[in-house]
PyMOL Python script that loads the backbone (N, CA, C, O; Angstrom):
from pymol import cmd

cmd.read_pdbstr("""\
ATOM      1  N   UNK A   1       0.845  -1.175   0.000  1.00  0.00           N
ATOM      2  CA  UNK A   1       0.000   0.000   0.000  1.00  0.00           C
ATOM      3  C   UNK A   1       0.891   1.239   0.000  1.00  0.00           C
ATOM      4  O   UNK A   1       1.936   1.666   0.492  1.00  0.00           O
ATOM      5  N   UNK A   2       0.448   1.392  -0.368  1.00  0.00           N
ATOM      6  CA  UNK A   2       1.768   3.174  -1.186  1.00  0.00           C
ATOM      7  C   UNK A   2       0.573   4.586  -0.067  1.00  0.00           C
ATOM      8  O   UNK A   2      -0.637   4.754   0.085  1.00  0.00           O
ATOM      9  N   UNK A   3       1.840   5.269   0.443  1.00  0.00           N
ATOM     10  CA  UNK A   3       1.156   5.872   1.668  1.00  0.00           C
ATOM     11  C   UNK A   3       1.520   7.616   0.866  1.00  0.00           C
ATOM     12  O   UNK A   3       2.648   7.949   0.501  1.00  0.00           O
ATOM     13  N   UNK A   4       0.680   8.211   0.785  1.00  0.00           N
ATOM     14  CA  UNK A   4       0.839   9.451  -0.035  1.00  0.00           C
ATOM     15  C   UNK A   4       0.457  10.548   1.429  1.00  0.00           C
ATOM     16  O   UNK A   4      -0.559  10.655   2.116  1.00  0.00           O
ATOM     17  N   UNK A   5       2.046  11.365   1.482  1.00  0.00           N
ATOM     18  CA  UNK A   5       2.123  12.250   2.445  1.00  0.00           C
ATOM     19  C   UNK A   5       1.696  13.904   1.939  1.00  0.00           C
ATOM     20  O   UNK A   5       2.106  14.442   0.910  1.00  0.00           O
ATOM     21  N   UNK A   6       1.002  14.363   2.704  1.00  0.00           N
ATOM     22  CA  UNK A   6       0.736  15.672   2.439  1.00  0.00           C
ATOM     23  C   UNK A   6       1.535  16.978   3.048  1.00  0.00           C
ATOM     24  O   UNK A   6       1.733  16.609   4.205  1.00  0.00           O
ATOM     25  N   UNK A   7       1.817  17.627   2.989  1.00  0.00           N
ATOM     26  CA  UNK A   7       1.991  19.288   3.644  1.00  0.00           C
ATOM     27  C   UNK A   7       1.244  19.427   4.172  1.00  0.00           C
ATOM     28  O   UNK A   7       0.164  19.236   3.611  1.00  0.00           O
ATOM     29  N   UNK A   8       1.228  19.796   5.424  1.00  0.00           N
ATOM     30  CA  UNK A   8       0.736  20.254   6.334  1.00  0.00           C
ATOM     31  C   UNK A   8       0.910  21.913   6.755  1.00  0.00           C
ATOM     32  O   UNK A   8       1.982  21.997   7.353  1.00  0.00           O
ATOM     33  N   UNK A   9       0.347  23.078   6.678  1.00  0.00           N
ATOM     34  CA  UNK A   9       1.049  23.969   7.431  1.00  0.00           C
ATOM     35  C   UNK A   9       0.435  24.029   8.891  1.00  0.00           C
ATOM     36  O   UNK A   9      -0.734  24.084   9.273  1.00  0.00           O
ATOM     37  N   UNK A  10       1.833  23.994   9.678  1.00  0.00           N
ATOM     38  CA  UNK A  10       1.852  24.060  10.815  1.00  0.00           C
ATOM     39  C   UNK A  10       1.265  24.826  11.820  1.00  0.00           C
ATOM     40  O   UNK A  10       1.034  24.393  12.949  1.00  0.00           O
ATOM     41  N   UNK A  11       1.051  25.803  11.488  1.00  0.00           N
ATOM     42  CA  UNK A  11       0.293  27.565  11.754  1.00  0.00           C
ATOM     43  C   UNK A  11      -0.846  26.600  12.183  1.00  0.00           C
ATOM     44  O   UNK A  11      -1.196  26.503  13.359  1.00  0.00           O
ATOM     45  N   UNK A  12      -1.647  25.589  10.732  1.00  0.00           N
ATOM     46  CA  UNK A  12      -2.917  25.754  10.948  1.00  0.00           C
ATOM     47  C   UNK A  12      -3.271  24.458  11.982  1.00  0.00           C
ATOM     48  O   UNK A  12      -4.436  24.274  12.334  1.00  0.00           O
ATOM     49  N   UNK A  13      -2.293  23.671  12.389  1.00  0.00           N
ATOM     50  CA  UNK A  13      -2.695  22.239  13.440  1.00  0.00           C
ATOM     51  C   UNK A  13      -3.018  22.674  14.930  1.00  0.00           C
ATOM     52  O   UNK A  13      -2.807  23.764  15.462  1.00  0.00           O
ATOM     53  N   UNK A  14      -3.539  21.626  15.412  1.00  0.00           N
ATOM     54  CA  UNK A  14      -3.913  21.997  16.708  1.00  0.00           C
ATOM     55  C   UNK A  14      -2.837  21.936  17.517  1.00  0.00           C
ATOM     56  O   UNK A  14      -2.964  22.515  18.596  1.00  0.00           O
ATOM     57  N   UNK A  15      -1.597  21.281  17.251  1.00  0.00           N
ATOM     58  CA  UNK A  15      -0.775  21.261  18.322  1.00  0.00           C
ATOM     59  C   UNK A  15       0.194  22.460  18.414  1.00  0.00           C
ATOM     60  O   UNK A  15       0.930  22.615  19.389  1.00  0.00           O
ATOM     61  N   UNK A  16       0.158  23.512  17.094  1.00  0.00           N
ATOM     62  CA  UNK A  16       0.486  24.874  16.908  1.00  0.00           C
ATOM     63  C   UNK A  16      -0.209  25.437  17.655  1.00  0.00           C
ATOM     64  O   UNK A  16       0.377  26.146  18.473  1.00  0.00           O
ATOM     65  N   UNK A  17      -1.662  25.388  17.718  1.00  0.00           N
ATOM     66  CA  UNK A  17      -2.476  26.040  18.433  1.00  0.00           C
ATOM     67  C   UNK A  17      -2.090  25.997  19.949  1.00  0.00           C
ATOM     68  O   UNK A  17      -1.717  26.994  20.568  1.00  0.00           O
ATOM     69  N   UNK A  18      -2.218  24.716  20.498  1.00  0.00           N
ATOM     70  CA  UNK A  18      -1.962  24.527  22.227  1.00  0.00           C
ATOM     71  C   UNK A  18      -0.839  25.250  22.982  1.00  0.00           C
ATOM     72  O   UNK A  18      -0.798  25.924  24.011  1.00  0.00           O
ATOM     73  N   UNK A  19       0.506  24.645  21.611  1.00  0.00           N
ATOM     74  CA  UNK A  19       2.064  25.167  22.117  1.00  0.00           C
ATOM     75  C   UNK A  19       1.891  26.784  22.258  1.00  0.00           C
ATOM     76  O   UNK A  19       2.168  27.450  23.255  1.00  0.00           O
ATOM     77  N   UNK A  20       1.502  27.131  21.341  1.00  0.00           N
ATOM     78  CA  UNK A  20       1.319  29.036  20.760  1.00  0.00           C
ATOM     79  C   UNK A  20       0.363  29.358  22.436  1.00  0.00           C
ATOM     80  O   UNK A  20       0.821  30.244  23.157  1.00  0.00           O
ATOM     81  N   UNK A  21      -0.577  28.786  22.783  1.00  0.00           N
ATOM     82  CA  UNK A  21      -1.531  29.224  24.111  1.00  0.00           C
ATOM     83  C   UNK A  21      -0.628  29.373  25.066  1.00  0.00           C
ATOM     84  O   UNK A  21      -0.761  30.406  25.722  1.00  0.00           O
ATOM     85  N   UNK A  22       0.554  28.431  25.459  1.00  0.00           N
ATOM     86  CA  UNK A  22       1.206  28.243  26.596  1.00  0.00           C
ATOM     87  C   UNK A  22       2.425  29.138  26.084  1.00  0.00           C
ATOM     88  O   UNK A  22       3.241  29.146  27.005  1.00  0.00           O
ATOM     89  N   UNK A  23       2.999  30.048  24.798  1.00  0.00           N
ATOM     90  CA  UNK A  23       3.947  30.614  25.345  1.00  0.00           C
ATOM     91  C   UNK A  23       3.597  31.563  25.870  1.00  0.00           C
ATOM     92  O   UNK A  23       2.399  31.842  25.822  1.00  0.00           O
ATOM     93  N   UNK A  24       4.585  32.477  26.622  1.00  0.00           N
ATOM     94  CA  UNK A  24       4.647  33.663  26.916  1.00  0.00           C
ATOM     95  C   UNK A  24       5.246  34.482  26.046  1.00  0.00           C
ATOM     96  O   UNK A  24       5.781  33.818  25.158  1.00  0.00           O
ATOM     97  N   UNK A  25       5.425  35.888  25.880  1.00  0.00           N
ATOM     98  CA  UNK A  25       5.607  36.781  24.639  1.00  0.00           C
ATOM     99  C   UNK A  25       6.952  36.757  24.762  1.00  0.00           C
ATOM    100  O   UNK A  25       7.445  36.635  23.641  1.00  0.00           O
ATOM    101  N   UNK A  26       7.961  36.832  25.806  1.00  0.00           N
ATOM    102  CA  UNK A  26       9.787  36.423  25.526  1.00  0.00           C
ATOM    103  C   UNK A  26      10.326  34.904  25.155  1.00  0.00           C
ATOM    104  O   UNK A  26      11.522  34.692  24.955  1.00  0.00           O
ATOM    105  N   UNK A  27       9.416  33.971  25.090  1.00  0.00           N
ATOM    106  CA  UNK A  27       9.579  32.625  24.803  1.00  0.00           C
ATOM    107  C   UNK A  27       9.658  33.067  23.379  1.00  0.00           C
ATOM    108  O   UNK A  27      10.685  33.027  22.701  1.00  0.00           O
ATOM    109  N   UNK A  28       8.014  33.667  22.821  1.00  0.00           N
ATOM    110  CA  UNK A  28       7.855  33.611  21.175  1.00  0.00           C
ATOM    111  C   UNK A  28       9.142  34.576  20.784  1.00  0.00           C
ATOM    112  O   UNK A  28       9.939  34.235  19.910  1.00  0.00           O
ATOM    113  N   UNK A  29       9.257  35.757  21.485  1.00  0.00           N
ATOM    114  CA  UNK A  29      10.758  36.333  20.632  1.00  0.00           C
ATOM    115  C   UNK A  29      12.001  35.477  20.352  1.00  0.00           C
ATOM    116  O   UNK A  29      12.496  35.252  19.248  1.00  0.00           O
ATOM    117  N   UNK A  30      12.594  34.855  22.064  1.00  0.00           N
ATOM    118  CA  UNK A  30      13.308  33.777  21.866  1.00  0.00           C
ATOM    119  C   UNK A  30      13.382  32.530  20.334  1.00  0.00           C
ATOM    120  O   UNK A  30      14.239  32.224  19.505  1.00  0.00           O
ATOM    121  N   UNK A  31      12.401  32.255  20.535  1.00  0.00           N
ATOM    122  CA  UNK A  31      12.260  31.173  19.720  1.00  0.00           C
ATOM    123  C   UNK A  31      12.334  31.796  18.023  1.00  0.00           C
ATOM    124  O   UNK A  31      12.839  31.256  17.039  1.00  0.00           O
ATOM    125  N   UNK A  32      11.691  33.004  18.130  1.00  0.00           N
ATOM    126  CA  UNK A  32      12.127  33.563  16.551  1.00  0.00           C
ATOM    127  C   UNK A  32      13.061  34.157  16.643  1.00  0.00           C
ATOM    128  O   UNK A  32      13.403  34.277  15.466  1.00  0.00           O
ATOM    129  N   UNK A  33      13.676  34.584  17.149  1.00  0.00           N
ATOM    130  CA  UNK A  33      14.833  35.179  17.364  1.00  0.00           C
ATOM    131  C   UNK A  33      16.117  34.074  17.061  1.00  0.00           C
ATOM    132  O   UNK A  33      17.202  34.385  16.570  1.00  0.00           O
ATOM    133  N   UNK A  34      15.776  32.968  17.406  1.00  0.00           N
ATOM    134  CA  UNK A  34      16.902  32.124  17.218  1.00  0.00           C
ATOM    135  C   UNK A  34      16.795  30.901  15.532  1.00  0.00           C
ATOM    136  O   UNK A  34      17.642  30.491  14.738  1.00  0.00           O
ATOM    137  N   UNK A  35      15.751  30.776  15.627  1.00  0.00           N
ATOM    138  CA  UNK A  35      14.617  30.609  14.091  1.00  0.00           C
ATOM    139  C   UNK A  35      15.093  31.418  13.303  1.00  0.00           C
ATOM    140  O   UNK A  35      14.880  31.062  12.144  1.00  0.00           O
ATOM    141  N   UNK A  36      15.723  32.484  13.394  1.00  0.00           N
ATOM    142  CA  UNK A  36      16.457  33.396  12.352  1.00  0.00           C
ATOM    143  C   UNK A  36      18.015  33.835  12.312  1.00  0.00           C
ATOM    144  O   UNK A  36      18.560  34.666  11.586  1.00  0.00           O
ATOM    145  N   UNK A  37      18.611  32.927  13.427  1.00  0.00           N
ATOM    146  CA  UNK A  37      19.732  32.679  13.766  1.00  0.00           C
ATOM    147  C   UNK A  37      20.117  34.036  13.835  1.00  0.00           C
ATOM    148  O   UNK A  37      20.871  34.557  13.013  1.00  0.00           O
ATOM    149  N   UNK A  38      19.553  34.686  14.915  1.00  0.00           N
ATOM    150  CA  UNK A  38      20.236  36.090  14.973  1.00  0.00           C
ATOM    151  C   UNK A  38      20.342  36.262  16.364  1.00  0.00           C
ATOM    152  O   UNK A  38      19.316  36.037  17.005  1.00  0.00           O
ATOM    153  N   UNK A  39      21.758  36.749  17.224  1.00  0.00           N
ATOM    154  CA  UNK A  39      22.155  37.076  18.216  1.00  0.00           C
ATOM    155  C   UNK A  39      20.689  38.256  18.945  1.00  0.00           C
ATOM    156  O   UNK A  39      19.678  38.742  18.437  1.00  0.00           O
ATOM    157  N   UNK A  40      21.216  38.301  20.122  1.00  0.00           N
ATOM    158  CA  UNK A  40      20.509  39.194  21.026  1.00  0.00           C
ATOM    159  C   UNK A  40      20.307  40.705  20.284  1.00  0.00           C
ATOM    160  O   UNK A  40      19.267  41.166  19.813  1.00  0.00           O
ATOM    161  N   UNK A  41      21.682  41.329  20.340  1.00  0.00           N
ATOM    162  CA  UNK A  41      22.604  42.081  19.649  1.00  0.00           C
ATOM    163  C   UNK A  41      22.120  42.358  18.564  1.00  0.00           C
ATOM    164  O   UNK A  41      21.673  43.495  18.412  1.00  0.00           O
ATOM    165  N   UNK A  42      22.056  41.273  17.334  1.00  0.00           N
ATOM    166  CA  UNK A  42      21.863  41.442  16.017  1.00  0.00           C
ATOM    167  C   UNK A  42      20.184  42.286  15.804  1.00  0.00           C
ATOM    168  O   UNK A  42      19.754  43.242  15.159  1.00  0.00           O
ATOM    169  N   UNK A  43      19.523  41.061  16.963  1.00  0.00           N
ATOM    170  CA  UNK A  43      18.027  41.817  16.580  1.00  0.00           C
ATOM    171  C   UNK A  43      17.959  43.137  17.448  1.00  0.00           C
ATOM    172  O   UNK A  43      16.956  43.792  17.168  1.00  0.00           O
ATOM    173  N   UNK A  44      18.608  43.601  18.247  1.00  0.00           N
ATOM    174  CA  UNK A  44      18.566  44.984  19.044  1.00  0.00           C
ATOM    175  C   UNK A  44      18.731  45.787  17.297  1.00  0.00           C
ATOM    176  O   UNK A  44      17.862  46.479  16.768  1.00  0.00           O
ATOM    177  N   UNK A  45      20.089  45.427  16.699  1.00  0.00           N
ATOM    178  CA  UNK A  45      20.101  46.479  15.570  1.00  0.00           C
ATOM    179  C   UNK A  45      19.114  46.404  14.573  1.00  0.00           C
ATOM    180  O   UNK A  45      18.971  47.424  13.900  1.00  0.00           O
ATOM    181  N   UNK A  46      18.171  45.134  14.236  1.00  0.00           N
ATOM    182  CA  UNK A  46      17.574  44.914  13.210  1.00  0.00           C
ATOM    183  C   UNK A  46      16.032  46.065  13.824  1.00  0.00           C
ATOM    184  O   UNK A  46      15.438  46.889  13.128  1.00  0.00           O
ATOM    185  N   UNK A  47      15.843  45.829  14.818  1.00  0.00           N
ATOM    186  CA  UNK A  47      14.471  46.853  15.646  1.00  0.00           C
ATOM    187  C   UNK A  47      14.609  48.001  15.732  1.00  0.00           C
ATOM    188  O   UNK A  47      13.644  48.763  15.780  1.00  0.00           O
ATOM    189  N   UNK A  48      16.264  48.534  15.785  1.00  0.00           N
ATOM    190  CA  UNK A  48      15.976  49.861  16.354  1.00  0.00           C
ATOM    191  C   UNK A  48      16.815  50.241  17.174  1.00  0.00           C
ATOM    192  O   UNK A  48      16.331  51.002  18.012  1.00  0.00           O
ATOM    193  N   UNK A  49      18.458  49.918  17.354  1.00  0.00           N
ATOM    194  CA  UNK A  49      19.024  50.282  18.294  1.00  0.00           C
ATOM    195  C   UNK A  49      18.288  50.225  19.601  1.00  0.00           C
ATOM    196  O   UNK A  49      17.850  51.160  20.272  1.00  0.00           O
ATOM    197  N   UNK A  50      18.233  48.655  19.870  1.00  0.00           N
ATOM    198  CA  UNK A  50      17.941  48.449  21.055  1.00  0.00           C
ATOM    199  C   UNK A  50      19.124  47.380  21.534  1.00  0.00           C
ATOM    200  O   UNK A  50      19.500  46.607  20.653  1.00  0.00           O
ATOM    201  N   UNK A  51      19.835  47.243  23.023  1.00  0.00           N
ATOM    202  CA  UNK A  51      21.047  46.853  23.519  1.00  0.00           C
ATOM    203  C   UNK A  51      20.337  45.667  23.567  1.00  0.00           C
ATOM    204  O   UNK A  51      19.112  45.549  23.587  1.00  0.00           O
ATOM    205  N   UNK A  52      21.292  44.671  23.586  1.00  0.00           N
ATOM    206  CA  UNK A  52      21.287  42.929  24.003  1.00  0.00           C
ATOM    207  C   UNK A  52      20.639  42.877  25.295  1.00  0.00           C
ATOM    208  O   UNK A  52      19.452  42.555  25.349  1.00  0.00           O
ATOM    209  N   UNK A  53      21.183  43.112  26.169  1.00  0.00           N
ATOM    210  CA  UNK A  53      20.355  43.356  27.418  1.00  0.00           C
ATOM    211  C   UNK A  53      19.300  43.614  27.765  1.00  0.00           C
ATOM    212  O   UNK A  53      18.713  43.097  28.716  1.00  0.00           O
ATOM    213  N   UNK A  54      18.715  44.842  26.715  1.00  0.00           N
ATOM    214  CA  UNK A  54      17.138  45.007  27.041  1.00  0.00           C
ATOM    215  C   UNK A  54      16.370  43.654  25.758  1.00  0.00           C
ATOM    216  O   UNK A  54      15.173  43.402  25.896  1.00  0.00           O
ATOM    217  N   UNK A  55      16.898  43.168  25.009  1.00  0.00           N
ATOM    218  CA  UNK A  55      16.170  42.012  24.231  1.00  0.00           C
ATOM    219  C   UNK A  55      16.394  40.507  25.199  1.00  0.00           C
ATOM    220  O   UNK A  55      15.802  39.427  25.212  1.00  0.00           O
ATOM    221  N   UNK A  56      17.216  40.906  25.740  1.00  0.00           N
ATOM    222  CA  UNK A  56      17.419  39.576  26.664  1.00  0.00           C
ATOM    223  C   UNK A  56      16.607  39.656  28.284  1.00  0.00           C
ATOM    224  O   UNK A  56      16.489  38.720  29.075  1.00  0.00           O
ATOM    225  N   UNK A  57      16.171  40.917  28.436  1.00  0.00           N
ATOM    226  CA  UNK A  57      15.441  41.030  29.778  1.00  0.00           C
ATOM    227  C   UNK A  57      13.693  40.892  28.713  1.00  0.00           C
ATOM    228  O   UNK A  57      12.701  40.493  29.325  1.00  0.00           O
ATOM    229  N   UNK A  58      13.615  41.117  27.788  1.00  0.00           N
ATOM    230  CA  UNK A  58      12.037  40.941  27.036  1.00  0.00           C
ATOM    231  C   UNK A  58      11.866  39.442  26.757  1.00  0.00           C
ATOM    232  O   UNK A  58      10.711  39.062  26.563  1.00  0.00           O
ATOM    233  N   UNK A  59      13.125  38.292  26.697  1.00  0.00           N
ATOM    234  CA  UNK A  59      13.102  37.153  26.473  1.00  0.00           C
ATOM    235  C   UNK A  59      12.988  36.555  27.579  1.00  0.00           C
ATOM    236  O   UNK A  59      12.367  35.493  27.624  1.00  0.00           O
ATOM    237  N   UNK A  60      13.466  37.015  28.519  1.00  0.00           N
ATOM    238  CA  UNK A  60      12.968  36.407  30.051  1.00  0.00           C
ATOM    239  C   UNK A  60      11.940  36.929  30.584  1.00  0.00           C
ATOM    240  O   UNK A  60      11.608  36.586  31.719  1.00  0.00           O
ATOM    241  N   UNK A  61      11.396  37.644  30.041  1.00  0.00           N
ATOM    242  CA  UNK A  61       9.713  38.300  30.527  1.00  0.00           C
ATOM    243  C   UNK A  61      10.358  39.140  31.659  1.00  0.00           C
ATOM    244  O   UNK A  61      10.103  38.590  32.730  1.00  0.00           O
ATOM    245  N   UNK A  62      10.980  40.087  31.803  1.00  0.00           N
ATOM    246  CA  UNK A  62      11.435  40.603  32.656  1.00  0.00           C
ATOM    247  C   UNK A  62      11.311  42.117  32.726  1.00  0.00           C
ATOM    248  O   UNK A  62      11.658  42.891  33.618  1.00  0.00           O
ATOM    249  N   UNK A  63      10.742  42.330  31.584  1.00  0.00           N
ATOM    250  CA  UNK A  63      10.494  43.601  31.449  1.00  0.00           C
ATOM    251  C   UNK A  63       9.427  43.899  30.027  1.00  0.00           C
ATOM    252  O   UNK A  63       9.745  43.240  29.037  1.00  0.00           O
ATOM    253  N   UNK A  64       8.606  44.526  29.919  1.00  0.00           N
ATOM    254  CA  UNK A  64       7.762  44.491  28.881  1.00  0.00           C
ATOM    255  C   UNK A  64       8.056  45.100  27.615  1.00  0.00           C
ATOM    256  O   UNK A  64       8.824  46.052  27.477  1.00  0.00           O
ATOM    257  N   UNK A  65       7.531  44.621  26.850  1.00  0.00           N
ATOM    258  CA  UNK A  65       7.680  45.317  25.170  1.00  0.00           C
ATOM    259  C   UNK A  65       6.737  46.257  24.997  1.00  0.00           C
ATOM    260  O   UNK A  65       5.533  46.186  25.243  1.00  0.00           O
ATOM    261  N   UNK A  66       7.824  47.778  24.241  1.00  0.00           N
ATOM    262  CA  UNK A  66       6.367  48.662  23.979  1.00  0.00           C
ATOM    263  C   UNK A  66       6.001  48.189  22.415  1.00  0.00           C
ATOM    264  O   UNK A  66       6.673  47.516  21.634  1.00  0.00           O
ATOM    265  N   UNK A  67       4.456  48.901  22.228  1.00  0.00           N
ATOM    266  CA  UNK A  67       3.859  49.324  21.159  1.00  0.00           C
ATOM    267  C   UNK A  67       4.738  48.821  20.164  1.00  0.00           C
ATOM    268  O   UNK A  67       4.758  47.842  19.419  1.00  0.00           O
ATOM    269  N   UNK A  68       5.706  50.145  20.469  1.00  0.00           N
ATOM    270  CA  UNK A  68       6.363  50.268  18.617  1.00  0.00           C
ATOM    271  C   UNK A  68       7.854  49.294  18.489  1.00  0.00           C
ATOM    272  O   UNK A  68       8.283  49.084  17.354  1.00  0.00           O
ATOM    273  N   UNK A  69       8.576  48.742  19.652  1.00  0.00           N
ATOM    274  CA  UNK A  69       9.256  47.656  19.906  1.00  0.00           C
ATOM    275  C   UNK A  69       8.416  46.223  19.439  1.00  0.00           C
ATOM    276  O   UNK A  69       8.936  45.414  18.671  1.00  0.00           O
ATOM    277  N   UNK A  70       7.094  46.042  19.996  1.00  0.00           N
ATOM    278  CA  UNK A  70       6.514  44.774  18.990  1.00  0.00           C
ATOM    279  C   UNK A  70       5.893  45.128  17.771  1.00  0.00           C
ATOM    280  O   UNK A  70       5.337  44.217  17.157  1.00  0.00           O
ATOM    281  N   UNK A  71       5.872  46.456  17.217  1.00  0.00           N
ATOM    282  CA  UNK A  71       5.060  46.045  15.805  1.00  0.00           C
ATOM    283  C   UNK A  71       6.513  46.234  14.943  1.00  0.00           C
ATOM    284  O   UNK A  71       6.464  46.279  13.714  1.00  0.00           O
ATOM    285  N   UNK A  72       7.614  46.326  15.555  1.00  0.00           N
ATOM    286  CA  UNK A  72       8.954  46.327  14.807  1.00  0.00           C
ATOM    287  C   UNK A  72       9.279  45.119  14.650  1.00  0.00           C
ATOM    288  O   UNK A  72       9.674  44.683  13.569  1.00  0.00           O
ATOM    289  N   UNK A  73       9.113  44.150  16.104  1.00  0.00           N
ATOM    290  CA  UNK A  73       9.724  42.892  15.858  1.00  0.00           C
ATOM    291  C   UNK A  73       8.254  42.072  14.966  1.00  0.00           C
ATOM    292  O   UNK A  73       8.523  40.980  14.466  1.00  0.00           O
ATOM    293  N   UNK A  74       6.853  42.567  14.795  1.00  0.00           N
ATOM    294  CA  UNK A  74       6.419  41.773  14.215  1.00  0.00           C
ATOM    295  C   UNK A  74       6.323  41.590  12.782  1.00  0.00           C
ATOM    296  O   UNK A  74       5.919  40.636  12.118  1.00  0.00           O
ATOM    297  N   UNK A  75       6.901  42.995  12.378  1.00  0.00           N
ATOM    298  CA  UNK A  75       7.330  43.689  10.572  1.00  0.00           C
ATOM    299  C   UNK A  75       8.331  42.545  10.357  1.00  0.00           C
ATOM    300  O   UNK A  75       8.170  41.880   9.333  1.00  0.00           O
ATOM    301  N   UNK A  76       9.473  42.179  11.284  1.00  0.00           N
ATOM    302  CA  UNK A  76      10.227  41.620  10.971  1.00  0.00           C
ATOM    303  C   UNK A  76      10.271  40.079  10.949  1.00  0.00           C
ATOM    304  O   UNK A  76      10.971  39.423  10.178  1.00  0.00           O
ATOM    305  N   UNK A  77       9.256  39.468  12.096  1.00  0.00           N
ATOM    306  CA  UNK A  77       9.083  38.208  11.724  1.00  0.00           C
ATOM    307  C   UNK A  77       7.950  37.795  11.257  1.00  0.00           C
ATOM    308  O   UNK A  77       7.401  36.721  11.505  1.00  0.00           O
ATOM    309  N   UNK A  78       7.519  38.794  10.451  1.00  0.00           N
ATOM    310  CA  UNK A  78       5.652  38.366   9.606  1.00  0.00           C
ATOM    311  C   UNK A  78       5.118  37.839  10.972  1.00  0.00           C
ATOM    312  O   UNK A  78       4.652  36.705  10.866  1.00  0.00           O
ATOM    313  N   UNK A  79       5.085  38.151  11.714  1.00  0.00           N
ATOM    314  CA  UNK A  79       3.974  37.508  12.606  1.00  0.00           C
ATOM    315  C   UNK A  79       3.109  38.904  13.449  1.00  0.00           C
ATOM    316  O   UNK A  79       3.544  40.056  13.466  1.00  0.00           O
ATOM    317  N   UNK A  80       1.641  38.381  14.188  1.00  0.00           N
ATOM    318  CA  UNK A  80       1.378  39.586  14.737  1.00  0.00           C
ATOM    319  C   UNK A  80       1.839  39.989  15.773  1.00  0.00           C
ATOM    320  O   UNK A  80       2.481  39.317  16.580  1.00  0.00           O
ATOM    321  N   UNK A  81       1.495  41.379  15.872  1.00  0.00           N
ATOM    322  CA  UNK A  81       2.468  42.071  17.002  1.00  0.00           C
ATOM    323  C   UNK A  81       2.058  42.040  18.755  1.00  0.00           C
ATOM    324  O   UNK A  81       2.683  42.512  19.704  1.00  0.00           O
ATOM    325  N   UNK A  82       0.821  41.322  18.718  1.00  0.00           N
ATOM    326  CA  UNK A  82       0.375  41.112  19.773  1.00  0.00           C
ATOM    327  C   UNK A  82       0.892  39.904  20.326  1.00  0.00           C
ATOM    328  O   UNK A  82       0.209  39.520  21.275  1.00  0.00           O
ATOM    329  N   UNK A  83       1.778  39.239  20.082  1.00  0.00           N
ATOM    330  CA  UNK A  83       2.514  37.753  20.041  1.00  0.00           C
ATOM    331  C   UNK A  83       3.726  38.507  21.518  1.00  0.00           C
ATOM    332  O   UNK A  83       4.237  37.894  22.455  1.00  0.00           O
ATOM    333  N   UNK A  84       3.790  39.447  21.291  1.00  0.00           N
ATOM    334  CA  UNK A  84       4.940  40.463  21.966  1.00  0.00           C
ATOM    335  C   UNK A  84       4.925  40.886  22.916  1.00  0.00           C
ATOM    336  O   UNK A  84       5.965  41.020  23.561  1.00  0.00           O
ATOM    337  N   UNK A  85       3.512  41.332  23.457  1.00  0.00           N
ATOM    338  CA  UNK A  85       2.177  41.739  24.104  1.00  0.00           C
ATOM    339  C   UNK A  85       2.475  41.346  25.536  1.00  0.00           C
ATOM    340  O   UNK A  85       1.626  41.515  26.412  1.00  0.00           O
TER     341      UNK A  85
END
""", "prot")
cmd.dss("prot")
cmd.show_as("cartoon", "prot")
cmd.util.cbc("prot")
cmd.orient("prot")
């Protein structure tokens, strides 16, 4: 029996759905942030002259993202900006 595999996009499964409920908004930067193989550093310059330190205190939820800090990082990873939130 010949087993014919499909594409799936991932966005649209439920287990995208569950994982996406349980992050928190410095997990999702983390995780795209490194998904694009770019240092702390690198994405401070890609946003906006922002220091490693303050992208690394937003990845530990340690301090919040404004407004125009997530609709920068969400221009940049096509995703929405409330992910940041």
């Amino acid at each position: 029996m010949e087993r014919e595999d499909k594409a799936v996009d991932y966005f649209e499964t439920d287990l995208h759905k569950k994982v996406a409920a349980t992050m928190a908004p410095g997990l999702w930067l983390k995780h795209l942030r490194e998904a694009h193989s770019l240092s702390q550093a690198e994405l401070g310059v890609k946003i906006g002259a922002v220091k490693a330190s303050r992208v690394s205190d937003w990845e530990n939820n340690q301090r919040a993202v404004s407004k125009e800090a997530a609709k920068s990082q969400a221009k940049l990873f096509h995703v929405p900006a409330d992910r940041f939130i």
